[in-house]
Each structure stands twice: as C-alpha cells, then as structure tokens.
C-alpha positions in Angstrom: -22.6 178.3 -0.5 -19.8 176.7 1.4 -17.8 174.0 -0.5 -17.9 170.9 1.7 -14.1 169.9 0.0 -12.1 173.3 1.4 -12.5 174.8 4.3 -14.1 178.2 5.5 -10.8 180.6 4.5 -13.2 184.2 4.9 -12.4 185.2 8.6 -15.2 187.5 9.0 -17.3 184.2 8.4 -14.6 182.6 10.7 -15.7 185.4 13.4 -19.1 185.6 13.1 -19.3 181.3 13.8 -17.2 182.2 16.8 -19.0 184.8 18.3 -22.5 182.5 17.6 -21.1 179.8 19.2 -20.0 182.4 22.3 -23.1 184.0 22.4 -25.1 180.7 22.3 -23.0 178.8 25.0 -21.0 181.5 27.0 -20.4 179.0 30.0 -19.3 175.8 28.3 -16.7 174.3 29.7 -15.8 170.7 30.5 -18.7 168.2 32.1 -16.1 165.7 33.7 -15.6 166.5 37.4 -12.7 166.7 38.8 -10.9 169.3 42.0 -7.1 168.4 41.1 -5.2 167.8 37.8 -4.4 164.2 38.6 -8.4 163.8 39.0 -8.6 165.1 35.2 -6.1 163.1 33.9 -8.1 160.3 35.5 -11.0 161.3 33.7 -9.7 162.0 30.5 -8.3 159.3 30.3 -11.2 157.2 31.4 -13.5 159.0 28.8 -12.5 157.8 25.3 -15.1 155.6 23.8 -17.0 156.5 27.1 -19.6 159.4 28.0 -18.5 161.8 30.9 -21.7 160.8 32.8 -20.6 157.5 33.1 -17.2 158.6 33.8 -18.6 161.1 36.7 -19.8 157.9 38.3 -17.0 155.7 38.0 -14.6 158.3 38.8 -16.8 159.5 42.4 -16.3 156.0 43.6 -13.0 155.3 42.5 -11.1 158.6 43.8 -12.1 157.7 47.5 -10.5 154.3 46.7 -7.3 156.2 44.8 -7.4 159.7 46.0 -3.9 160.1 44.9 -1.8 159.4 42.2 0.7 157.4 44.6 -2.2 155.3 45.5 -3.1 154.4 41.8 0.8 153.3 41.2 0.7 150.9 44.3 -1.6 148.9 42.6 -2.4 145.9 40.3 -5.0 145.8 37.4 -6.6 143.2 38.8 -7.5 145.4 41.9 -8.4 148.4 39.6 -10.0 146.7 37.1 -13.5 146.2 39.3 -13.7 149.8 39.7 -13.9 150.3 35.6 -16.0 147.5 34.6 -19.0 150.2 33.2 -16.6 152.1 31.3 -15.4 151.0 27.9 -11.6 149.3 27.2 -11.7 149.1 30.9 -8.6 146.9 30.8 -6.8 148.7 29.0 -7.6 152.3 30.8 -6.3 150.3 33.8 -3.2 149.1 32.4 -2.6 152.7 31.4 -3.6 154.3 34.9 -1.3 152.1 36.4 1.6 152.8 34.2 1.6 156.2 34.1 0.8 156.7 37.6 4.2 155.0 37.9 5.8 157.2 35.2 5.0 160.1 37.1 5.5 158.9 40.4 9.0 157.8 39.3 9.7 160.6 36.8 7.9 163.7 37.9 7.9 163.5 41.8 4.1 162.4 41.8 2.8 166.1 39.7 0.8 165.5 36.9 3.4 167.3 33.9 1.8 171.0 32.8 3.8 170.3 29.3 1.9 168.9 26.5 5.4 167.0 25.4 6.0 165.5 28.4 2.3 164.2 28.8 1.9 162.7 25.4 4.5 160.4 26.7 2.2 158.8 29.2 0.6 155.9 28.7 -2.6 156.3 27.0 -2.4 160.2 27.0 -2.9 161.2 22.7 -2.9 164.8 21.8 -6.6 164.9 22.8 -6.0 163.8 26.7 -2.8 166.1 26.8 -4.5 169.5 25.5 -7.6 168.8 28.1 -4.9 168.0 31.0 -3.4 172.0 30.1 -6.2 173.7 29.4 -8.1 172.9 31.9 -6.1 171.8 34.3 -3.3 174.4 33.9 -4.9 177.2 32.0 -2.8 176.9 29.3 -4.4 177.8 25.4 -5.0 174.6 23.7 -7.4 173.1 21.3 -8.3 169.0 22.0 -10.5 167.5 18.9 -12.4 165.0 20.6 -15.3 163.3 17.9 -17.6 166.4 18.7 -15.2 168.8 17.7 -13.6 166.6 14.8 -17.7 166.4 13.6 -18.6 169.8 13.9 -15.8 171.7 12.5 -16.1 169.6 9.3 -20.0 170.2 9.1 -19.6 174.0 9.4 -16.2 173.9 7.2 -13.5 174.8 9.7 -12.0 172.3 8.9 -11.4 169.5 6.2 -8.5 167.3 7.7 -9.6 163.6 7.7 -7.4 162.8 11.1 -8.0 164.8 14.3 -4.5 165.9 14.1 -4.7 167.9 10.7 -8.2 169.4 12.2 -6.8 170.7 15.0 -4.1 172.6 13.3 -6.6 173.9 10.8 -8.7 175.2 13.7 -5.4 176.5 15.5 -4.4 178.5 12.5 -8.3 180.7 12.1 -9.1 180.5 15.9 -7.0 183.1 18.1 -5.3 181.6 20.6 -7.0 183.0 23.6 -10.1 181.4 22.4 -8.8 178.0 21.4 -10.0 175.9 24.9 -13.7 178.2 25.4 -14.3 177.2 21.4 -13.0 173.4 22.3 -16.1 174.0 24.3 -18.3 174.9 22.8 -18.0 172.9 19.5 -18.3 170.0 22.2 -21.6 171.7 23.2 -23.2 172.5 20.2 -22.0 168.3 19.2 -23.5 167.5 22.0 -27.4 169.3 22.1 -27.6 170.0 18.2 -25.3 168.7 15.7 -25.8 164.9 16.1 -24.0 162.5 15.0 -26.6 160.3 13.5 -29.8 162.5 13.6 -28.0 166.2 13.4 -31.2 169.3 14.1 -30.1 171.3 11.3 -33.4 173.2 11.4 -32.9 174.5 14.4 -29.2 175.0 14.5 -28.2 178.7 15.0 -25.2 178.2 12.0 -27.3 176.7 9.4 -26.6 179.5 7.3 -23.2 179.3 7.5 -23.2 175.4 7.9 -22.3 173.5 3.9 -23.7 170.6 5.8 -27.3 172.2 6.7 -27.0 174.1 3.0 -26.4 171.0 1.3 -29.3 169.4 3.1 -31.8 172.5 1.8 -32.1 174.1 5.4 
C-alpha cells in the first residue's frame, strides 16, 4: 500500500498511472476557449478562483469589446471592470489586464512573450498562468499545477510537496517531458469528473488501486 507521506518513487507504477490516465482521457486538453495567445492569456488569467465556463462567457463578450491586446492597454479599470463583474477578484484581474497589456505593448511590440521568464513578470501571470500561456499557446513542454492537479497528484502519490511549486517539480522529475502538458490534462480531467474535492468517487475511479487515498479509504 502506498504511503500517503512519500511519494510514488516505482516508475513502472509511475507508467502504468500515466498510460490509465491516457487511455481514459486521450483528448483532454484545455476547456477555456481562445483562437490567439493573447485570447489565452486573457483567460488564464481571468480563471483563478473562477470556473472556465464562466470565463468562456465573460471572455466571448469581452474579446469583441478588446479584440486586441492594444485595445485592452488603451483602457481604464473602470471601463473594464463591467465586463468582469461574474468573475471572481474582478478588480484585481482588471488592474492586472490593464498592466500587462501595457507591459507588453511597451516591452514586447504588442506579442504575448513565448518565454516562461519573461511572462512570469507580468502582472498577475504565476507559474501556473505562464506554463498554460507555452503549452498551449506555443507548444512548448510544460507542466501548470492548477488545484486539480495539485489535488490529484497528492491523492494518487505523485507527489507530496505542500506548495504547487514543489509539486510540479516532483511531477517534472517522474513524468517525461513530452507528456508533461497532455498529463497537466488529464490530471485536470480526472479532478474534474472523478476525484472531487469535497465528495471524491473513489469507487469508481480507474486508479483506486494505485491511489493511497482510495486504499486508505478501504476501496
């Protein structure tokens, strides 16, 4: 049985989680739409504390209002602000929009940056935000820890880290590299239809035998 205070260190366990995960959700991938990567960063940002439903519909509005990332640094909070109102921190997302939009207007000739260290510098853009932005929007491998992730991977024993930080580089260093963003996904996934939060359906779950969470609980 899995001990819930180290993490998963066999990788033919490691493998076998991966491939169950792969087999189980071969087309995860993110829910948030966007067509460009300023319309992801958008959205990223938009989607802390926030489900990407709601995010969907606040951003479908709001990019015929902003369909650029000029447009969102020619204006005021106070004129963005309305547009956010149904999405959580709405203030401050828009006091971070704004900024950045500015930084990268000003700093980057109006392209979103494809460098993780040059996007963490943006206003509320964290590690999570900046590994979505390059996956997704520039194919590059990385491996955001949103709460589904953070959750899951300490259920199953991935991971043991008690910040987001330490459980991405614990996932990093058992996950090859050309799976890290179709994992990201698919933890998200399984977060997201099975492993709850507050009500988690071990009984169900396809990793329950592999899971010191579901063991512990006698499934």
């Amino acid at each position: 049985m899995p001990n819930k205070h180290e993490a998963i260190t066999d990788r033919k366990v490691i493998e076998k989680i991966r491939l169950e995960l792969a087999d189980h959700y071969p087309e995860a991938g993110t829910s948030l739409h966007y067509s460009n990567p300023y319309q992801l960063f958008v959205a990223t940002v938009l989607s802390a504390q926030t489900t990407d439903q709601q995010v969907n519909k606040i951003t479908a509005v709001l990019f015929k209002a902003f369909p650029t990332v000029g447009d969102l640094a020619r204006t005021e909070p106070q004129q963005l602000e309305p547009f956010l109102k149904s999405c959580g921190l709405y203030r401050h997302k828009s006091r971070f929009l704004i900024t950045a939009s500015r930084m990268i207007v000003e700093q980057y000739n109006g392209e979103i940056p494809d460098s993780f260290e040059e996007l963490i510098k943006l206003p509320g853009v964290g590690r999570k935000t900046a590994n979505v932005i390059i996956s997704s929007a520039f194919g590059q491998p990385a491996l955001a820890v949103d709460t589904h992730v953070f959750r899951v991977s300490k259920r199953i024993g991935l991971a043991t880290d008690a910040y987001a930080d330490g459980v991405e580089e614990q996932l990093k260093a058992v996950i090859p590299q050309r799976e890290w963003t179709a994992t990201h996904h698919r933890l998200i996934r399984h977060g997201r239809t099975t492993c709850h939060a507050r009500k988690p359906d071990c009984k169900k779950c396809f990793l329950k035998g592999y899971c010191f969470f579901a063991l512990e609980r006698g499934f």
